[in-house]
NUZAFI-626440 format. One line per field, with one value per residue (C-alpha): residue number from 0; residue in one letter; x, y negated, z. Coordinates in steps of 0.25 Angstrom, whole numbers, plus 5000, padded with zeros to 4 digits. Layout:
BEGIN
n <- NUM | ...
res <- A | ...
x <- X | ...
y <- Y | ...
z <- Z | ...
END
This chain:
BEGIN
n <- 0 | 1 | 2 | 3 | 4 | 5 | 6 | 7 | 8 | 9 | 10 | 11 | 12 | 13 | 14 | 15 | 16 | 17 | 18 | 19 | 20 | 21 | 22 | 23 | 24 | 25 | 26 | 27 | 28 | 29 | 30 | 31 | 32 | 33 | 34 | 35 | 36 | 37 | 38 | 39 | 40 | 41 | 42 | 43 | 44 | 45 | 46 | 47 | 48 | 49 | 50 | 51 | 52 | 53 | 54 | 55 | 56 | 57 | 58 | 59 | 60 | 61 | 62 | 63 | 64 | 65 | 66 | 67 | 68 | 69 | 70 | 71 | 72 | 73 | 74 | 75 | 76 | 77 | 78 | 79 | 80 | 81 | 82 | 83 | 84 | 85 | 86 | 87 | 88 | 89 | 90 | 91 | 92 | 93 | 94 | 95 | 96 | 97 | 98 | 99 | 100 | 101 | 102 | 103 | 104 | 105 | 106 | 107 | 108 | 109 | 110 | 111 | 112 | 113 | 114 | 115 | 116 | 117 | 118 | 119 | 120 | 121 | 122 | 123 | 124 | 125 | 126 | 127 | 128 | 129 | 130 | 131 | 132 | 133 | 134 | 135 | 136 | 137 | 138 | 139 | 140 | 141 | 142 | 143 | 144 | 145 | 146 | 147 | 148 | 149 | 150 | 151 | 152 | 153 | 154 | 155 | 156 | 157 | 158 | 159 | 160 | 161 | 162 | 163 | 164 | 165 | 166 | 167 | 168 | 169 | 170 | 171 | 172 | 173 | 174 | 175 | 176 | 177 | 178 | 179 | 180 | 181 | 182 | 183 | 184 | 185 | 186 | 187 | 188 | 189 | 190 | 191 | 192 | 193 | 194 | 195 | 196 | 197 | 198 | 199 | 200 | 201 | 202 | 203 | 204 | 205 | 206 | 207 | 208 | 209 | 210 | 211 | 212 | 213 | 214 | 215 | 216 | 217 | 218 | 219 | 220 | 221 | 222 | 223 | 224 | 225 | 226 | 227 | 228 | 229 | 230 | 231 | 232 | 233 | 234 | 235 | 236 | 237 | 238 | 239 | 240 | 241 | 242 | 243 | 244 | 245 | 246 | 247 | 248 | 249 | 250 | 251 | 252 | 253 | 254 | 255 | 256 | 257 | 258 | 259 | 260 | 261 | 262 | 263 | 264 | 265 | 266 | 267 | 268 | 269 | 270 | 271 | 272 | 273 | 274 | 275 | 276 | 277 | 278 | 279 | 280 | 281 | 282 | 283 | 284 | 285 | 286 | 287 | 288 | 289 | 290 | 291 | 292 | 293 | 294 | 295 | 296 | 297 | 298 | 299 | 300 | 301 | 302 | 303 | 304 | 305 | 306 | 307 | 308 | 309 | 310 | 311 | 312 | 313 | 314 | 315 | 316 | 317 | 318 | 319 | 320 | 321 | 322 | 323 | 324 | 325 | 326 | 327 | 328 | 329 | 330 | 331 | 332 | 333 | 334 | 335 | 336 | 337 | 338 | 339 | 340 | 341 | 342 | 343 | 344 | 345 | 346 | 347 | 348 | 349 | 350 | 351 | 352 | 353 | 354 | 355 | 356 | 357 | 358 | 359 | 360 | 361 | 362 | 363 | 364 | 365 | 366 | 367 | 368 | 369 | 370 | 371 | 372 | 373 | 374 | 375 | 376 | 377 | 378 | 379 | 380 | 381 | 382 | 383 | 384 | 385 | 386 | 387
res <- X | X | X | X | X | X | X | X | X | X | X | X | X | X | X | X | X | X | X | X | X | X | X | X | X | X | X | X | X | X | X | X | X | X | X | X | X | X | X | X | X | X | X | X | X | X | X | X | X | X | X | X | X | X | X | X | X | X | X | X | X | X | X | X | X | X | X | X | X | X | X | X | X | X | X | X | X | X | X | X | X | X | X | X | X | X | X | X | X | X | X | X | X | X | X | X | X | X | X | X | X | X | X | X | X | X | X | X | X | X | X | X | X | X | X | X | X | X | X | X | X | X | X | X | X | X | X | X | X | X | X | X | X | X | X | X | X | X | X | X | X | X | X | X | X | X | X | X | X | X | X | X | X | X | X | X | X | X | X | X | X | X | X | X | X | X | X | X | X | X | X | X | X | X | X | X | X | X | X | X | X | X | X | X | X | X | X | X | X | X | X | X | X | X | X | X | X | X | X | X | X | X | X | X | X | X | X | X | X | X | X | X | X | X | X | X | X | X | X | X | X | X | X | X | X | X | X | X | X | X | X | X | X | X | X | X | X | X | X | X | X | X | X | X | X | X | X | X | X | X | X | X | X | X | X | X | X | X | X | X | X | X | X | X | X | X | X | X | X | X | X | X | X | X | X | X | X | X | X | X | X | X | X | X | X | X | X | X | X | X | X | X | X | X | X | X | X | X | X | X | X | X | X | X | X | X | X | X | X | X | X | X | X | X | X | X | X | X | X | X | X | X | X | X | X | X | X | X | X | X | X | X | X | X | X | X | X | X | X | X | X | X | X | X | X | X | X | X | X | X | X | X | X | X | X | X | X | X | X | X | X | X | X | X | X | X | X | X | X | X | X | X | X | X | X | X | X | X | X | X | X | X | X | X | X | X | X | X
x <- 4925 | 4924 | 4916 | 4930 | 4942 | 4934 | 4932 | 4948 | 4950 | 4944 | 4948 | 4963 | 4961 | 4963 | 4949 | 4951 | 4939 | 4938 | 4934 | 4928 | 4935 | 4924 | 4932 | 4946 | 4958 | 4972 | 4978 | 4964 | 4952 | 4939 | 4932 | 4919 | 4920 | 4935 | 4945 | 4958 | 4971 | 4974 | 4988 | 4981 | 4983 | 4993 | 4990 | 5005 | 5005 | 4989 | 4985 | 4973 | 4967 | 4975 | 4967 | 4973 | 4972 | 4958 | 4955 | 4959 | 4950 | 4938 | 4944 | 4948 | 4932 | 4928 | 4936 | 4936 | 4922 | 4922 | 4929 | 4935 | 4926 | 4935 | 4947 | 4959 | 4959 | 4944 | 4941 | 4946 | 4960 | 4959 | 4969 | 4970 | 4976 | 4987 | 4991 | 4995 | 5000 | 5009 | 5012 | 5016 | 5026 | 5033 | 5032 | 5036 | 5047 | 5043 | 5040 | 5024 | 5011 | 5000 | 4988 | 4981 | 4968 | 4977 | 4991 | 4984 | 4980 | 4992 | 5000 | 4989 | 4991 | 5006 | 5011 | 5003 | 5007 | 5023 | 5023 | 5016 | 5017 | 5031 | 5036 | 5043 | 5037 | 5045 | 5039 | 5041 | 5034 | 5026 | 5021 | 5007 | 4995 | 4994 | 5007 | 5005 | 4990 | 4996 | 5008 | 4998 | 4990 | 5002 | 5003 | 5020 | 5029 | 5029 | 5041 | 5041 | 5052 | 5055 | 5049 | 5060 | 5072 | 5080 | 5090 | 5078 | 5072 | 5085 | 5083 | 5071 | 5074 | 5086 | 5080 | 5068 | 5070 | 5059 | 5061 | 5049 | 5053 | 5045 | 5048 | 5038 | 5040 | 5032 | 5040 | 5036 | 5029 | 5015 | 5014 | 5028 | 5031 | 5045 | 5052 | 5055 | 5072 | 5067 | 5081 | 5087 | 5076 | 5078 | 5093 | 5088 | 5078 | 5088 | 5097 | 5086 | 5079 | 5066 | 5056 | 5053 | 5038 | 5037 | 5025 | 5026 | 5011 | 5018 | 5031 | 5023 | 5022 | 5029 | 5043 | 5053 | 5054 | 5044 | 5035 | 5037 | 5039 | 5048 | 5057 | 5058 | 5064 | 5074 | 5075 | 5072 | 5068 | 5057 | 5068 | 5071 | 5056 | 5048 | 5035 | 5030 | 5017 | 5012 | 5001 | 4994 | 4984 | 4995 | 5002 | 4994 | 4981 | 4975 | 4971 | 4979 | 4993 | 5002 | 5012 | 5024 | 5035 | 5040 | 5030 | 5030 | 5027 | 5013 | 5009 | 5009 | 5002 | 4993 | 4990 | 4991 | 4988 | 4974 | 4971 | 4974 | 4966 | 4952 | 4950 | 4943 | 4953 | 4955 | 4945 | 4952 | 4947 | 4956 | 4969 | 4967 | 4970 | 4980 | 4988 | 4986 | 4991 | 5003 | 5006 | 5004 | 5014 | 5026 | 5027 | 5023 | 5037 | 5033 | 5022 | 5032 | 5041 | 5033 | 5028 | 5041 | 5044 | 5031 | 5036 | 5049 | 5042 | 5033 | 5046 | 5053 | 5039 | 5039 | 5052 | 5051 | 5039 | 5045 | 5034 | 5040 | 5037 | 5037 | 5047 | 5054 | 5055 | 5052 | 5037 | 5023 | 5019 | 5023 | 5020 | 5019 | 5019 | 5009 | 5008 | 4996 | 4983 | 4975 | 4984 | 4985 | 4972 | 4970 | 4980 | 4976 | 4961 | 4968 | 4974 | 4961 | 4955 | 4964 | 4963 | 4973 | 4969 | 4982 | 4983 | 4981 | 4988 | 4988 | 4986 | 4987 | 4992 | 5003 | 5009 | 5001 | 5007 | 5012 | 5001 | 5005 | 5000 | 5002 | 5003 | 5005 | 5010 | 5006 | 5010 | 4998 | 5001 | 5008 | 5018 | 5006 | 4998 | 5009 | 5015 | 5000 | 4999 | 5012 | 5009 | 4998 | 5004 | 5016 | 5007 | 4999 | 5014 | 5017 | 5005 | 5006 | 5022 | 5021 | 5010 | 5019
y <- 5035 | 5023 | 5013 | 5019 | 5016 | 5003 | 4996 | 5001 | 4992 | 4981 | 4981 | 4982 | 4969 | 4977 | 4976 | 4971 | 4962 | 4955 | 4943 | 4940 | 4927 | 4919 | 4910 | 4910 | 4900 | 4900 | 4904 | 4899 | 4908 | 4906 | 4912 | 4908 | 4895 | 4897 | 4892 | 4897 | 4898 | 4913 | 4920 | 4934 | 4936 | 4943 | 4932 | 4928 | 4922 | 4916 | 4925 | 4928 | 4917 | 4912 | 4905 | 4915 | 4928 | 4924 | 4920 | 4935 | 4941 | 4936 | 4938 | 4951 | 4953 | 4948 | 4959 | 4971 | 4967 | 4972 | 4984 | 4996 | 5007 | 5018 | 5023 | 5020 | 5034 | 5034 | 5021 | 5010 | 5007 | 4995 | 4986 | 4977 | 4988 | 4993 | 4978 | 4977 | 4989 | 4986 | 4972 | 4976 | 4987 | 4977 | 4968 | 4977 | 4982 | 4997 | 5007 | 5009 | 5003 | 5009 | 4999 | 5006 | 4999 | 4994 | 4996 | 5006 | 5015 | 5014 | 5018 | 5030 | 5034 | 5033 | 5038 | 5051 | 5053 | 5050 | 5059 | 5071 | 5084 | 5086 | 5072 | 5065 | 5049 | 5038 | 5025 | 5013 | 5012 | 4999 | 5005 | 5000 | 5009 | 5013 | 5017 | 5025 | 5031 | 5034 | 5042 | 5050 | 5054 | 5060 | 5069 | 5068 | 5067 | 5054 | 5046 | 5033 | 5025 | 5010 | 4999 | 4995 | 5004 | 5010 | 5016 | 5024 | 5027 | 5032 | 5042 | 5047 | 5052 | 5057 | 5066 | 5070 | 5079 | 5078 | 5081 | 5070 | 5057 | 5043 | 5031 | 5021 | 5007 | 4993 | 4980 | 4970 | 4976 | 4967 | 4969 | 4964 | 4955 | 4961 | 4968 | 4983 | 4985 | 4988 | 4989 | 4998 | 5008 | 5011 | 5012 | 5022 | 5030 | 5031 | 5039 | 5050 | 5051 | 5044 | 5038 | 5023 | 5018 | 5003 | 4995 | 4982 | 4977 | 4961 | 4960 | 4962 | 4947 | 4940 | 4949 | 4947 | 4937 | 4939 | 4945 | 4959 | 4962 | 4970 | 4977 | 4965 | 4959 | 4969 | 4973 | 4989 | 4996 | 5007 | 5016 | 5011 | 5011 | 5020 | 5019 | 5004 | 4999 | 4985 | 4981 | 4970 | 4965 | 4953 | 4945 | 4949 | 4947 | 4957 | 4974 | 4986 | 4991 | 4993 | 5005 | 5005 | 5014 | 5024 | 5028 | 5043 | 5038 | 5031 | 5041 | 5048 | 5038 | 5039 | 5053 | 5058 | 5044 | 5047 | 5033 | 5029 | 5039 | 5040 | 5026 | 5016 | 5004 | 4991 | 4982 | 4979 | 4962 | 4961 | 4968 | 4958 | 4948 | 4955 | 4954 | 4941 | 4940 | 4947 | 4939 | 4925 | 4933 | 4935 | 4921 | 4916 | 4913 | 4899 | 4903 | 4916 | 4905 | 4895 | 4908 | 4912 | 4897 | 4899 | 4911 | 4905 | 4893 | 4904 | 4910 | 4898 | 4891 | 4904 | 4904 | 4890 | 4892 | 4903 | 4913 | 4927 | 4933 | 4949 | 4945 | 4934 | 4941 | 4930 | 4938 | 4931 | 4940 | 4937 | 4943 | 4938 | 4947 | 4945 | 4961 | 4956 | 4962 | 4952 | 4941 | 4943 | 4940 | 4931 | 4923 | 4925 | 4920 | 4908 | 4908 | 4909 | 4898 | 4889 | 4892 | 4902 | 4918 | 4927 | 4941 | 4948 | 4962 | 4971 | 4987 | 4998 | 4988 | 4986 | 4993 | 4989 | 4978 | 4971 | 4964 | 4953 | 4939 | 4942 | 4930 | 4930 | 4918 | 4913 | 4904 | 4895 | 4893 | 4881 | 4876 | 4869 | 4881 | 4888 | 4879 | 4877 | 4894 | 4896 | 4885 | 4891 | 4906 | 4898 | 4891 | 4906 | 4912 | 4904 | 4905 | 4920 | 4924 | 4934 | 4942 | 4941
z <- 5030 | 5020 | 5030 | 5039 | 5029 | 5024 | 5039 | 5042 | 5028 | 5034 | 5049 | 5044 | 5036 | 5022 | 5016 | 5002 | 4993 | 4980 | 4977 | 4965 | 4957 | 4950 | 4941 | 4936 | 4932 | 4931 | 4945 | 4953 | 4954 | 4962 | 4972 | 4975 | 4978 | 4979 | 4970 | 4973 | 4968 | 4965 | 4970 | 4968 | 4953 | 4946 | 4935 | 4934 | 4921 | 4920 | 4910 | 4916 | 4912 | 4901 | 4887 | 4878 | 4884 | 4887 | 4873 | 4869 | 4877 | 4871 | 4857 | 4862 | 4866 | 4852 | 4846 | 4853 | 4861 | 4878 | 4883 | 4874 | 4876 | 4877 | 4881 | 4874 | 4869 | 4862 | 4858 | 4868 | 4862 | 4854 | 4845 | 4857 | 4864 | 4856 | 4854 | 4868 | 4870 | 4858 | 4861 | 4876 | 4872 | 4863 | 4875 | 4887 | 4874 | 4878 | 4865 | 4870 | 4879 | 4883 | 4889 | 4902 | 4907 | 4922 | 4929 | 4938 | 4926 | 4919 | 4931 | 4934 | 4919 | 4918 | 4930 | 4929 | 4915 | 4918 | 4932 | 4937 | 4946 | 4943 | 4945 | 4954 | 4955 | 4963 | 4966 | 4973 | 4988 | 4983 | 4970 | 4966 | 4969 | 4955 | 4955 | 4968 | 4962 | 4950 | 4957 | 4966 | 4953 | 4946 | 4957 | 4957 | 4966 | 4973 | 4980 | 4983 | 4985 | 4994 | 4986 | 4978 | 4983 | 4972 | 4981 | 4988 | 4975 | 4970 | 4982 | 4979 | 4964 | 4969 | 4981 | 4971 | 4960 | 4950 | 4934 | 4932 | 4941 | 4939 | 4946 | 4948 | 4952 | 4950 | 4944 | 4953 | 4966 | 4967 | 4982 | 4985 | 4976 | 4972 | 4959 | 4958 | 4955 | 4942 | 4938 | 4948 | 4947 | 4932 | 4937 | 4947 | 4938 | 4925 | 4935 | 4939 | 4925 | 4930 | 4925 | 4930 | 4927 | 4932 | 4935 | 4931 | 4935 | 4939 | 4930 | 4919 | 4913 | 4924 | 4922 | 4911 | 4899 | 4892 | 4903 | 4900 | 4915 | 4922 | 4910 | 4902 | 4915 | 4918 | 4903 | 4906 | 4895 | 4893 | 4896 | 4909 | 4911 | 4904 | 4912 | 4911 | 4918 | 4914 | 4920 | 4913 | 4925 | 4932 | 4922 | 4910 | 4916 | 4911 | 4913 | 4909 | 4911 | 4900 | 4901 | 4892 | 4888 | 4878 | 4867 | 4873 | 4887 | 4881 | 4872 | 4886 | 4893 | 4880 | 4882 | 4895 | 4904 | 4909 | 4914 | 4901 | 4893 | 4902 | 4903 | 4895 | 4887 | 4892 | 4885 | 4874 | 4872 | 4886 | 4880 | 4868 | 4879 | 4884 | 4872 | 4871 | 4887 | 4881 | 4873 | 4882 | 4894 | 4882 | 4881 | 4897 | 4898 | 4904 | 4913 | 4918 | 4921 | 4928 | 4936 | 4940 | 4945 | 4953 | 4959 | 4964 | 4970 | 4979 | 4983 | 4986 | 4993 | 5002 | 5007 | 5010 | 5019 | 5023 | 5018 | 5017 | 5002 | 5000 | 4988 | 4982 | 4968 | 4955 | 4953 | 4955 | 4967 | 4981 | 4993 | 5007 | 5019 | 5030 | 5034 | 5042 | 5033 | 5042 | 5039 | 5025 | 5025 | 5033 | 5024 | 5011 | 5018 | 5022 | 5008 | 4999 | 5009 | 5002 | 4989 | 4987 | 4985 | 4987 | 4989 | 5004 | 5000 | 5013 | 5014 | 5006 | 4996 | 5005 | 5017 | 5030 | 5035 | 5025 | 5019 | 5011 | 5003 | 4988 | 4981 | 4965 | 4956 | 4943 | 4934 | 4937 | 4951 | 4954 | 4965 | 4972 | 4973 | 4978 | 4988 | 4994 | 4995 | 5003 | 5012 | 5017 | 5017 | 5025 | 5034 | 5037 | 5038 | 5049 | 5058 | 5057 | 5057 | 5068 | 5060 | 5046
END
């Protein structure tokens, strides 16, 4: 049945591989003998590679040494992490944190403690696979709603009776490139005595002021969003999730969140640098500014070349549709070939048909690099229209 299922992947065009970078720097990377300039990353600010956060890491090896031995609950909780999840409630300006080792286990962990049997969840058609996973293993009911249709979601609590009712939703959807009506959905939810958890994986450093993401942009307090997800993987650079919100609700998490409980801590030299990433992103003003100039030359270079992107919304991640899974990759071959890696996202990621070129920006790209990419995805664009 597995020989089946794997030569199905293939013949489909959907077979997936890793490559395995050798070297690192900035915004280029090299494969092989390959160096190429990197549009996969969710790198948006360059932390990654940044003198600073580097530096802590090893400081955080000499002090603490390599992993942390133990669950958070034995032995593996260190100083380190109750700095950051300190520091991070007083940035995200929520009463409490909890640090979970990635996004996809804090979503596991959450959603199962915040819903169950008797419950009623409603999520967004486009949710992330953790999202979804997580839903499926709190064995509530689930209803999804269109991706990003308040008026339907309105519908669905309204035709649903349930005394437990969670709505789930990401900020910024990283498949589409476009920003959940945040606001409107807390209008919707405040009115059926929900519960909204948001997942805010991509807005986290890139949103708001100060970089807070998606709440600090729109100013909605833990009230309005009592279940915050904030993974620390894109813009920080680093692993984890941070979930925020009231002191009761992590105390939960605390308590009843399995896949925080039975798992081994994050090393905790790396959450060390983590603080000090934290720190760097609360004053990127600059480098948040320059991205966001990046971001309206793409939009303004791919209207020009008449390039059609899934989204125009001011966020590093831009989609361009190609629904051929063949000539996704066939692009992104072209692509690489010319020193540029980019994202060829097809199915189950996405719905069949509408496999895409993912491209992300950061703040080290430059205009040239830019310029150079969508020419060629222009010049591809062109020679295949009937097939896009």
């Amino acid at each position: 049945m597995l020989m089946t299922q794997l030569k199905e992947r293939k013949d489909l065009h959907l077979w997936r591989d890793r490559v395995a970078i050798s070297a690192r720097s900035g915004n280029k990377i090299k494969i092989n003998d390959s160096l190429l300039i990197n549009f996969c990353s969710s790198d948006y600010l360059g932390i990654a590679t940044d003198s600073e956060v580097c530096q802590a890491f090893k400081e955080g090896i000499d002090i603490y040494g390599f992993g942390s031995t133990s669950s958070a609950l034995i032995s593996g909780y260190y100083k380190a992490h109750q700095v950051l999840e300190e520091q991070f409630a007083d940035f995200l300006g929520r009463e409490s944190a909890i640090l979970f080792n990635s996004g996809y286990l804090a979503n596991l962990g959450l959603i199962t403690v915040l819903a169950g049997r008797n419950s009623t969840i409603f999520s967004d058609k486009l949710c992330h696979a953790s999202l979804i996973d997580a839903i499926k293993l709190s064995a509530a009911k689930h209803w999804r709603y269109k991706h990003n249709d308040v008026a339907h979601l309105q519908s669905r609590l309204n035709q649903f009776d349930s005394a437990n009712k969670l709505i789930v939703t990401e900020s910024i959807f990283s498949m589409e490139g476009d920003i959940a009506p945040l606001q409107n959905i807390v209008d919707c939810v405040q009115q059926t005595n929900a519960t909204l958890l948001v997942d805010d994986a991509h807005g986290l450093g890139v949103l708001g002021k100060n970089g807070a993401g998606i709440c600090e942009a729109l100013a909605l307090t833990t009230k309005q969003v009592p279940a915050l997800v904030s993974p620390l993987g894109k813009a920080f650079a680093s692993f984890g999730a941070i979930v925020s919100g009231s002191k009761e609700l992590i105390t939960a998490l605390m308590q009843f969140g399995r896949t925080y409980i039975y798992t081994t801590a994050l090393p905790p030299a790396l959450v060390h640098a983590t603080i000090t990433a934290l720190q760097i992103i609360k004053n990127a003003h600059w480098r948040r500014e320059k991205l966001a100039k990046l971001i309206q030359f793409f939009i303004k270079s791919a209207q020009q070349r008449n390039i059609s992107i899934r989204s125009e919304c001011a966020i590093p991640i831009q989609s361009i549709m190609i629904k051929s899974s063949a000539k996704v990759l066939a692009l992104q071959k072209l692509l690489y070939n010319k020193g540029f890696l980019v994202s060829a996202i097809r199915p189950p990621t996405v719905p069949v048909n509408t496999s895409r070129i993912r491209i992300s920006l950061n703040y080290e790209h430059t205009e040239n690099q830019i310029t150079d990419l969508l020419d060629l995805i222009a010049e591809f664009y062109e020679s295949h229209t009937r097939l896009l």
